[in-house]
Backbone as CSV, one residue per row, in Angstrom:
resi,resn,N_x,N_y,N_z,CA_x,CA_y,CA_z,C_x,C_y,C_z
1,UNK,-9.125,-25.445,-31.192,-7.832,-25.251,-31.821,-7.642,-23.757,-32.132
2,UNK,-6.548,-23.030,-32.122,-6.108,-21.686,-31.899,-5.544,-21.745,-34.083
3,UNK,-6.321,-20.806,-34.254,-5.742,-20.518,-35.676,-4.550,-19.817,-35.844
4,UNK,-3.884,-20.404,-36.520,-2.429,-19.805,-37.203,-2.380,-18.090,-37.930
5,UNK,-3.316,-17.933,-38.674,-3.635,-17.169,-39.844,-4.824,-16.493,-39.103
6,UNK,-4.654,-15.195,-38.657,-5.743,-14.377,-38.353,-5.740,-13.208,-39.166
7,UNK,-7.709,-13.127,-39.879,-7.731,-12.296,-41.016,-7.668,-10.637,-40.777
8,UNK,-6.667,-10.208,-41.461,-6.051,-9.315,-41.634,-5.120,-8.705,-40.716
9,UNK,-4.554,-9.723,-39.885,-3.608,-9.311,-38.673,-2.467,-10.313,-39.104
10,UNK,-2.334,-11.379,-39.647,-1.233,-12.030,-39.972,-1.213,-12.369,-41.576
11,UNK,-1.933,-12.247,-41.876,-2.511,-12.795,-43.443,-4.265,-12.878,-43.771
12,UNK,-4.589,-13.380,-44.856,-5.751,-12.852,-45.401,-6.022,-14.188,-45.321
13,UNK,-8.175,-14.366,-45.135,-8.577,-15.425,-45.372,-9.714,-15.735,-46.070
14,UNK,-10.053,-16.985,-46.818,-11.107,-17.371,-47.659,-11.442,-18.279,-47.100
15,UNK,-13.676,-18.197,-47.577,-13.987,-19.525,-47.026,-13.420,-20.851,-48.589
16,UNK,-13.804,-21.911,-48.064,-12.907,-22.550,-48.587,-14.118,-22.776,-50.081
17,UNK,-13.534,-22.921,-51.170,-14.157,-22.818,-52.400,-14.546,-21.496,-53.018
18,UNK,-14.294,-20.780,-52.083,-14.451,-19.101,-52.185,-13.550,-18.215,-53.427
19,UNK,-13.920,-18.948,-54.393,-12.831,-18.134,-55.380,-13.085,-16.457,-55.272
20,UNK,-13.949,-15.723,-55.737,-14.230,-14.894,-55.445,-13.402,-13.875,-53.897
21,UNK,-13.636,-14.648,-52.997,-13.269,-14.189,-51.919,-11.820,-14.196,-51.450
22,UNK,-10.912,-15.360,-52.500,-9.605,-15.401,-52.144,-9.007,-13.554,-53.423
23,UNK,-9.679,-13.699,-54.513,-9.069,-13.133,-55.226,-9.429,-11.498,-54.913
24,UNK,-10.689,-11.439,-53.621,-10.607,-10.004,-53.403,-9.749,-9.980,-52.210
25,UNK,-9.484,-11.033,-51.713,-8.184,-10.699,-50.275,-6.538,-10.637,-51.297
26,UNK,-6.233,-11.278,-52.035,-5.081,-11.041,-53.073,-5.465,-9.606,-52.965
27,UNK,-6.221,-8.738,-53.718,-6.650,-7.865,-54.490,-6.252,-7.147,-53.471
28,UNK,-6.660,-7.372,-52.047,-6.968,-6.402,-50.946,-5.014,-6.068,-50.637
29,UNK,-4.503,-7.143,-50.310,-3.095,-7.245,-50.143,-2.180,-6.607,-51.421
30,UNK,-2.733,-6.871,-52.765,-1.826,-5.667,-53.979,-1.941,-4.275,-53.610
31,UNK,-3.016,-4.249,-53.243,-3.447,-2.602,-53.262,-3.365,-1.717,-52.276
32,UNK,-3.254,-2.389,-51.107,-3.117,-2.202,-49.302,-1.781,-2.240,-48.933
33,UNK,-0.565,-1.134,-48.929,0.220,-1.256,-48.763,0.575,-1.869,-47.703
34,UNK,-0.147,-1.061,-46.661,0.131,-1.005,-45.224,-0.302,-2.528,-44.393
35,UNK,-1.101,-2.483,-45.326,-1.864,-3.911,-44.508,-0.787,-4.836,-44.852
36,UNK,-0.411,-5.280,-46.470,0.011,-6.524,-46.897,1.700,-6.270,-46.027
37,UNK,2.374,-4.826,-45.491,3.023,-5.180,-44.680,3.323,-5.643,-43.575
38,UNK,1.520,-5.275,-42.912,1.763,-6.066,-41.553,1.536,-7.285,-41.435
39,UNK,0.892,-7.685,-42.068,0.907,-9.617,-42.797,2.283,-10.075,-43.034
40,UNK,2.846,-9.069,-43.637,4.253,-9.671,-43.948,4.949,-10.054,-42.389
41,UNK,4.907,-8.851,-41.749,5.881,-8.290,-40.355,5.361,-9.634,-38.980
42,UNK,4.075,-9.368,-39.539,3.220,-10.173,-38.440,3.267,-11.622,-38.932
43,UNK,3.104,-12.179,-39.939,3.605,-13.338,-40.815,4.438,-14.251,-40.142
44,UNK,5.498,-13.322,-40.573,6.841,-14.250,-39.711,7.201,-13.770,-38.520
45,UNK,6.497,-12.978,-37.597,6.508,-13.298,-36.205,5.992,-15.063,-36.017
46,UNK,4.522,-15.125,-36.549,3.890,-15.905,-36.334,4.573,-17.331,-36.608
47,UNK,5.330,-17.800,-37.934,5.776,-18.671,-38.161,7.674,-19.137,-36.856
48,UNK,7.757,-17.819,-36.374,8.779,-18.438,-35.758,8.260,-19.214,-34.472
49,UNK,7.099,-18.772,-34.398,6.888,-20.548,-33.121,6.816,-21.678,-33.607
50,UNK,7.089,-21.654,-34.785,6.652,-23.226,-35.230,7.832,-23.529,-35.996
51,UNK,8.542,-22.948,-35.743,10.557,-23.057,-36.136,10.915,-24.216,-34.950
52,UNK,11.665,-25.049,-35.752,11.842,-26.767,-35.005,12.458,-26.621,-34.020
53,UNK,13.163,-25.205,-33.938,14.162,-25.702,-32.538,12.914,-24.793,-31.490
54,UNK,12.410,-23.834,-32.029,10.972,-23.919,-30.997,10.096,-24.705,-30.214
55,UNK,10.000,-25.711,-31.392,9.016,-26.453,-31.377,9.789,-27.775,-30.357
56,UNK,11.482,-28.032,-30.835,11.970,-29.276,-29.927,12.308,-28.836,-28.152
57,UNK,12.452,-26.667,-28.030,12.529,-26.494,-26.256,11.061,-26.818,-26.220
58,UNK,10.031,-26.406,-26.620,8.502,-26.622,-26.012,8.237,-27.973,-25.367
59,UNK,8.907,-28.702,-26.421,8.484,-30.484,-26.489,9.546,-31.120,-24.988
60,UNK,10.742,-30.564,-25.300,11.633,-31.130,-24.385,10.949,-30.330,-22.730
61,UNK,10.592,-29.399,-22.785,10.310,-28.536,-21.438,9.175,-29.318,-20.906
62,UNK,8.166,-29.403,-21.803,7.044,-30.144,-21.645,6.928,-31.528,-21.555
63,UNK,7.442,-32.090,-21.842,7.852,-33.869,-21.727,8.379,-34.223,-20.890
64,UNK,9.891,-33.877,-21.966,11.218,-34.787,-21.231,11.794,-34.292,-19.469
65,UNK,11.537,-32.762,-19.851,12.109,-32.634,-18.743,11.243,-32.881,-17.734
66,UNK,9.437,-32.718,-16.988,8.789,-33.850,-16.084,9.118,-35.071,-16.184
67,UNK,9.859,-35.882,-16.759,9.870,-36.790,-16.848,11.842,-37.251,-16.125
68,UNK,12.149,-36.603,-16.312,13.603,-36.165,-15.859,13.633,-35.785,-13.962
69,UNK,12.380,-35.174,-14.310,12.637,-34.485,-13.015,12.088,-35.419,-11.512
70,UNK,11.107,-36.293,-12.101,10.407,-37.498,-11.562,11.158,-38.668,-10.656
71,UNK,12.281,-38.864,-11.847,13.021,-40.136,-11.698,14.496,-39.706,-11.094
């Protein structure tokens, strides 16, 4: 599976129970101008593939339309 969230190119990451480790990536993103903007910039690049009408050409290209094209 291809991760959503890559650390320090789209957003920041913790292992999981990692208090410590979430609150020095917060920490890292208050203080890191530059970075917590390209998380931002890169952020919502990332989330617009998974925007529904994305997600319904992928599904329809990939499905419906072999299936269209068959019959």
């Amino acid at each position: 599976a291809v991760d959503v969230i890559r650390h320090q190119e789209n957003g920041c990451l913790a292992e999981v129970e990692d208090v410590d480790g979430l609150a020095a990536a917060a920490s890292r993103l208050i203080d890191d101008e530059p970075l917590r903007r390209q998380c931002v910039e890169r952020g919502y690049d990332t989330v617009q593939a998974y925007d529904w009408r994305a997600i319904v050409h992928a599904y329809y290209e990939q499905v419906y339309r072999p299936l269209m094209e068959q019959g």
